[in-house]
Each structure stands twice: as structure tokens, then as C-alpha cells.
C-alpha positions, 0 to 999 in steps of 0.5 A: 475507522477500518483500513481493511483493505479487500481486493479480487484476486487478479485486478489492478486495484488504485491506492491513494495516500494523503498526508496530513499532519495529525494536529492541524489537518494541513496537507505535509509536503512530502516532496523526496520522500518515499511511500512502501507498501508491503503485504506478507502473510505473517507481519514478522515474515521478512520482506523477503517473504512478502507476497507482495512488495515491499512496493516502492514509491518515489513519484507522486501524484501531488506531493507538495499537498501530501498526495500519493498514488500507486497500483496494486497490478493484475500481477501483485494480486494474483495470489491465493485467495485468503487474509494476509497484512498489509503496512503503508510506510512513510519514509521521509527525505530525512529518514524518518519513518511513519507507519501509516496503517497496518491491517488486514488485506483480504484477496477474495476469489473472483469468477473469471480466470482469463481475460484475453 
């Protein structure tokens, strides 16, 4: 299954992260704990040269069912057309951390440049 992950340039694109534990299936209460997600050119780049991010999520949508959401805004996608990579991490309330996904993040060109 591929979590290549492609977007247009400049629209506010809704992520949703469920957790489940990878044995049984069954939801994980992540309750405290925090979801980061990053997109960088180069995944050695520092985070300080991500292009997008490192976003940081302390709120969720459903956490006692392992549920999660954010947005990538109109904002964070407005960067160059082309492939960069993203990462989900998963950093629990005991520090422990879990990368979720690592792949490909594409930003396509889109036709319409303003929206007023």
C-alpha cells in the first residue's frame, strides 16, 4: 500500500491518523500524547529546513479510539511544484516514539492562482 501523499499547490488538504495496534487491530488511546508532522526536501534536512512543519498536534479528534486530525492549510502548501517527503510521528505521553509513515509528498501545479 503506498502513502504517497499528493496535494495542489496552495489548497487546505485534511489528514486523518488512526492508530491501532499492529497485533490486534484494537484502537490505541493516545490521550496526551502528540502526532508531528514534517515535510522537508531532503529527509536529512534539519527540521529547521523543513518546508513544512515540523506541525505539531496535541488535540485530537477521537483519542480514546486512536483517532487524530489536522490541516495541511492553503498556506503550508504553497511551495514550489515538485516531490519532497513527509513523516507522521507518534510520540506518546511516555516519550516514546513511532514513525508512522515516511514517503513521498508531491505538490502538483494547479491552474487557479488567486481566490479572492
Amino acid at each position: 500500500m503506498s502513502s504517497k501523499l499528493t496535494i495542489f499547490k496552495g489548497d487546505d488538504v485534511p489528514v486523518t491518523i488512526h492508530i491501532t495496534d499492529a497485533d490486534t487491530g484494537d484502537d490505541v488511546d493516545i490521550t496526551g500524547d502528540i502526532i508531528f508532522f514534517t515535510v522537508k526536501s531532503v529527509k536529512t534536512d534539519p527540521d529547521v529546513d523543513a518546508v513544512i512543519g515540523p506541525k505539531k498536534i496535541t488535540s485530537h479528534s477521537d483519542p480514546t479510539h486512536g483517532k487524530s486530525a489536522f490541516t495541511i492549510t492553503h498556506t503550508d502548501s504553497d511551495i514550489t511544484a515538485g516531490t519532497y517527503y513527509y513523516d507522521i510521528e507518534w510520540v506518546t505521553a511516555a516519550e516514546i516514539v513511532t514513525t508512522l509513515v515516511v514517503d513521498e509528498f508531491i505538490v502538483e501545479e494547479e491552474c487557479t492562482d488567486t481566490i479572492t
